[in-house]
N, C-alpha and C positions, 0 to 999 in steps of 0.2 A: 689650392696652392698656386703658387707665383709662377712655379713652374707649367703650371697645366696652362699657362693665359696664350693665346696665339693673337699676337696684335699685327694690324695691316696698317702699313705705316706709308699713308697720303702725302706727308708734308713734304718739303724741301727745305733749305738753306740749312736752319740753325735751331729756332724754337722748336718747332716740331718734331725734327729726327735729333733731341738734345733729349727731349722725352719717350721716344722710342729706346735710345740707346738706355736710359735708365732703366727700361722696364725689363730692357735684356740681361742688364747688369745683374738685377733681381730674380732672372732665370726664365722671363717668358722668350717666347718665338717670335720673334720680329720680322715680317718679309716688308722690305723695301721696295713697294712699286715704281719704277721708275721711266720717266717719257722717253720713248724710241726716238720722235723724233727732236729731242735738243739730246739723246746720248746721256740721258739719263741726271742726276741732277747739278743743278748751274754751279752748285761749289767745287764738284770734279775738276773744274777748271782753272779756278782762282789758286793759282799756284803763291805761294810763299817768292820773296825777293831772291832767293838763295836757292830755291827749288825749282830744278825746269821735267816738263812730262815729256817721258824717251817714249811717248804715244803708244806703248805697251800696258802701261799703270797708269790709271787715269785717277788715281786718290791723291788727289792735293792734302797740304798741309790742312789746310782749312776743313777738308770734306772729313778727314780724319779725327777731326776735333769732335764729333758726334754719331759718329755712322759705324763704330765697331759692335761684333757680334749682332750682326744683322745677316738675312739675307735679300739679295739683289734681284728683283723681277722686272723684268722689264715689257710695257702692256701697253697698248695705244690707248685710250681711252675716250678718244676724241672715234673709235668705231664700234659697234654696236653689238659685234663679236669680244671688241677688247672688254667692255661695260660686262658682258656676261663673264666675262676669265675671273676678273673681279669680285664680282657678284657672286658666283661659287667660294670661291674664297672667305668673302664674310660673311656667307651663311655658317660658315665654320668657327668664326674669328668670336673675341672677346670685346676687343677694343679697337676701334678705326682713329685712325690721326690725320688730322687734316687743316691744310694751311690754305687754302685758297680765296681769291677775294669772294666776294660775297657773290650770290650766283652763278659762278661758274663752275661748283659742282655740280649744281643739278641739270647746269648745261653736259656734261662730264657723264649723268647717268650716276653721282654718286653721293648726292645730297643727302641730307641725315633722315627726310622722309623717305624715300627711295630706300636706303641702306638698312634701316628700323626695321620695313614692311619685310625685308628678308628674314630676320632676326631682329624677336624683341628680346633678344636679354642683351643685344648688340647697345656696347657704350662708344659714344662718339663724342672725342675730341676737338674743339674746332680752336684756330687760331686764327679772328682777322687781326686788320689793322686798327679800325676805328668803332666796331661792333659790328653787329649782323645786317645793317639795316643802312649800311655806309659806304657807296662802291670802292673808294681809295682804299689802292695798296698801302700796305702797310710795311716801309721799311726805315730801319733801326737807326737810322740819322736824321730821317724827320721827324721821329718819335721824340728822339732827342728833344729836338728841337722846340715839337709841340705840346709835348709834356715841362718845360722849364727846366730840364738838366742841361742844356747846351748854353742857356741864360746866364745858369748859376754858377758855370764851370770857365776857371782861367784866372791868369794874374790881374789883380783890382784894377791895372791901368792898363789892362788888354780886352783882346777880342774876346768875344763868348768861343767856349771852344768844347769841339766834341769830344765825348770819352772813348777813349783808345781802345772799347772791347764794345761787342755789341749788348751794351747792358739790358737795354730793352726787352730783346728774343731772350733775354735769360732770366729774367723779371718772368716772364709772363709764359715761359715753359713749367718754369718752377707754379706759376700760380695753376696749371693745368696738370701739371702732377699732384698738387693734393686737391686739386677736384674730381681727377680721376679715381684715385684712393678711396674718399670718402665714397662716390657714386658706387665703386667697386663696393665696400661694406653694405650700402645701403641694398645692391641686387642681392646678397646674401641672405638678404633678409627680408625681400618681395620676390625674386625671383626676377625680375624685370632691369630691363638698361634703360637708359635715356641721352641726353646729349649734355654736353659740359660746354661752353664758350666761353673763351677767354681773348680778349683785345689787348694788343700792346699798348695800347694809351690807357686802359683802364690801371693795364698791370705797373706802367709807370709810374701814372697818379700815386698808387696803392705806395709806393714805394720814395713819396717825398716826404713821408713821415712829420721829423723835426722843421723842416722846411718848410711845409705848407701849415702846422698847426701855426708855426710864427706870424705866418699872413692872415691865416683864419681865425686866429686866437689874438694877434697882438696888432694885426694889421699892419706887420712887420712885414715890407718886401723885400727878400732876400737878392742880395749884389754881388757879384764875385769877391773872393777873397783871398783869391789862388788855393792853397790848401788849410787857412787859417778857420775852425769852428765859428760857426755863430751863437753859439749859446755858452761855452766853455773858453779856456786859458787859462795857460797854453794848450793846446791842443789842435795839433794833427798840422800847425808850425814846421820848419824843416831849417835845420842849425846846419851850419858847418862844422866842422869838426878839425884837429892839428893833423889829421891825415888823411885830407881832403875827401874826407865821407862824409854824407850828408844824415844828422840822427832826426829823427819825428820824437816827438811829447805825445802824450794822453793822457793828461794830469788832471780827475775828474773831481777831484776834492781837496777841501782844505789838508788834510793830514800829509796828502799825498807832494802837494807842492812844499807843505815845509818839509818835508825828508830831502825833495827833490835839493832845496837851498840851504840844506845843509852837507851835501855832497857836494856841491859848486862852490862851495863857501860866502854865498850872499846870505849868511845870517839875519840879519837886519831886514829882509826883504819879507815876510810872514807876519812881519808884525807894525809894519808900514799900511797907514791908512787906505792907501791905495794898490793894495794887493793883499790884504787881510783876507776876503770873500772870494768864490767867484765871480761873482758881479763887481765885484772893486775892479778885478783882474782882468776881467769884458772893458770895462769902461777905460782902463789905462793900459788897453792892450798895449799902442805901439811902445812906450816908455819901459812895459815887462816885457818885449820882444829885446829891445836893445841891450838891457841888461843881460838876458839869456844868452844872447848872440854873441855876445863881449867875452860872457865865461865859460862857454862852450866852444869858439874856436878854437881855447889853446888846450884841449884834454884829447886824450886819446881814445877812439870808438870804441875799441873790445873793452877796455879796464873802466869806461863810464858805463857801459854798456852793463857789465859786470856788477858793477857797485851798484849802478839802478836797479838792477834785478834782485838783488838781497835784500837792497831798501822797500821793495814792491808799488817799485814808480814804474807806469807804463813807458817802456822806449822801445823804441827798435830803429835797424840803419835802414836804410834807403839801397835794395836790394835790384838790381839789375836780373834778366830772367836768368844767365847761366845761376846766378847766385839765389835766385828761388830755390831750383831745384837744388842745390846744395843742402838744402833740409830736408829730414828724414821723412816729417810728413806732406811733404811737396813731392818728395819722390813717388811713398806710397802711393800716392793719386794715380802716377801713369803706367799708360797698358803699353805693354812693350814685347807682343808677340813676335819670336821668332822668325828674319828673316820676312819681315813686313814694317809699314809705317806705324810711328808710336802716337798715342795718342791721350786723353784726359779723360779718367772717370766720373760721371754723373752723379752718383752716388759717392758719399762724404760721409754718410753715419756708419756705425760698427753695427754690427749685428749677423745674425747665422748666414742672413742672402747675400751682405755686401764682401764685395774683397772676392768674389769668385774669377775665373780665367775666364777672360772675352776671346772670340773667335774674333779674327780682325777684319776691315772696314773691307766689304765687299769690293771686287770690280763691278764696274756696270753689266747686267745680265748674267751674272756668272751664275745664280741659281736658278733662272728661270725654268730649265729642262727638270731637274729635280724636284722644283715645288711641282708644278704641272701634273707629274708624274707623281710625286707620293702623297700630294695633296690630295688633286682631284681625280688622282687616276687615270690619267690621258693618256691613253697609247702614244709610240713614235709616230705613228702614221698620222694622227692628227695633229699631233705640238708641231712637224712638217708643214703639214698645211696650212696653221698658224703664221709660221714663220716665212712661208711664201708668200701670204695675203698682209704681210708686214702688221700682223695684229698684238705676237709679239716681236721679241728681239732674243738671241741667246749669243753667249760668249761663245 
């Protein structure tokens, strides 16, 4: 069971503790080890525009966005006492996560040979940047960049521009979640662990899809187009509206676009040489843009909106974040424990594990004295000594 799994969670920023928090979601035990000496991890700090730290509560907005239902250890590791706190720990553990550049775990004492030799049913997580074999850090706006989504993203007569979430870390936690699963099935059935490695720029690639087969299939290189498809029309286009809303199309077939133009009242336009196809409709985008745009500014959002949806043409408006969560299942997504910061669920599918209550996102070292102690059984008089020889850190 999910519930039996005790995972020791290496990573920092986002990838990594984004895949921790799912596994907690799921009902395993997650201990977050975290470095004494930067105060445990660099997102505690990255406060929100609107959000300032009364140096009491060190969970920034950002740190909250992954780190619920965890708990907080805090362990030097860079000392040879700290390496062993560790090491106890994943003799016990199921699953280890870990983000660090290449080598510097096993400078750390926490390498995946190191970590194995302890426990072989021990599965290990790893997250670089550019693979195992590649010292560069790996972070989420040069991935952008050198994976081809900062290329391809922006208005056709603008700059390449980055995307506004870290899609990358999210690409490539997701791709470590179902590496971990499978591996998980596969110990069920040898008995044995082994190690998963997952690179953001692999996990990028993996996720240009329609993008890259155009270049590798058609030798088509792809140019910005603001939000305009390259393969379809109209679609994923963005119209004004007579009440200054902006609607989006995903109009993925013929059937779909004549309902679409008989709701606008361009009759005529389905059966017009140059919008009959998709491919007609590619080729004469911008002349079906201007038509769309001409009889879409004077209609009203909810009652096109409305009518679209009974016709079953894809639309929707162009929603600002208070107006995300104004949908029911936008809400369901967040954890909003009591009298603590809210945060976003990992888990998205239905089922018996998902949708359970998260404990919320640790302070830095607040369970250090209890894992210690119910873990590994350490008396006060040594977690003391610990905390004198700065090997860990407690709240």
């Amino acid at each position: 069971m999910l519930s039996d799994l005790l995972v020791i969670e290496l990573a920092s920023v986002l990838a990594g503790p984004s895949v921790g928090q799912f596994f907690a979601e799921l009902g395993a035990t997650v201990i977050k080890v975290e470095n004494p000496r930067t105060r445990g991890d660099v997102t505690r700090r990255w406060w929100a525009p609107d959000q300032t730290g009364d140096g009491e509560d060190d969970r920034s907005a950002y740190f909250c966005c992954c780190n619920h239902g965890k708990q907080s250890v805090a362990v030097d590791l860079t000392l040879e006492d700290g390496q062993a706190v560790v090491h106890r720990l994943v003799e016990r553990a199921d699953v280890v996560l870990s983000s660090y550049r290449p080598g510097a775990a096993t400078r750390l004492g926490v390498g995946a040979s190191t970590l194995r030799a302890l426990n072989d049913r021990l599965i290990i997580g790893q997250i670089t940047g550019y693979g195992e074999n590649d010292p560069r850090a790996g972070y989420d706006a040069v991935i952008q960049s050198e994976s081809g989504f900062t290329y391809m993203n922006g208005p056709a007569d603008g700059e390449p521009t980055k995307l506004p979430v870290a899609l990358m870390d999210v690409l490539a936690a997701h791709q470590l979640k179902e590496g971990l699963l499978v591996k998980l099935i596969e110990r069920m059935q040898t008995g044995r662990g082994g190690v998963v490695s997952v690179s953001l720029l692999q996990a990028a690639v993996s996720a240009l899809v329609n993008q890259a087969t155009n270049y590798l299939v058609a030798g088509h290189i792809p140019e910005r187009m603001g939000s305009a498809h390259p393969n379809i029309a109209p679609y994923g286009t963005l119209y004004p509206t007579a009440d200054g809303e902006r609607l989006v199309l995903a109009v993925g077939t013929d059937r779909q676009f004549r309902a679409l133009c008989e709701r606008l009242g361009l009759d005529d336009m389905p059966d017009d040489a140059r919008y009959a196809t998709n491919a007609d409709r590619v080729e004469h985008r911008a002349s079906l843009d201007a038509a769309l745009r001409s009889a879409l500014s004077g209609l009203n959002t909810e009652e096109l909106l409305t009518d679209l949806q009974k016709a079953n043409v894809p639309a929707g408006r162009v929603r600002s974040m208070p107006q995300v969560f104004e949908q029911g299942p936008a809400e369901a997504m967040t954890l909003r424990p009591d009298g603590h910061p809210a945060g976003l669920r990992q888990v998205a599918f239905s089922g018996r594990l998902a949708g359970r209550p998260l404990s919320p996102p640790p302070q830095y070292a607040e369970h250090t004295r209890s894992v210690l102690q119910d873990r590994l059984g350490m008396a006060n008089r040594e977690i003391a000594d610990l905390v004198e020889r700065s090997v860990v850190d407690t709240a």
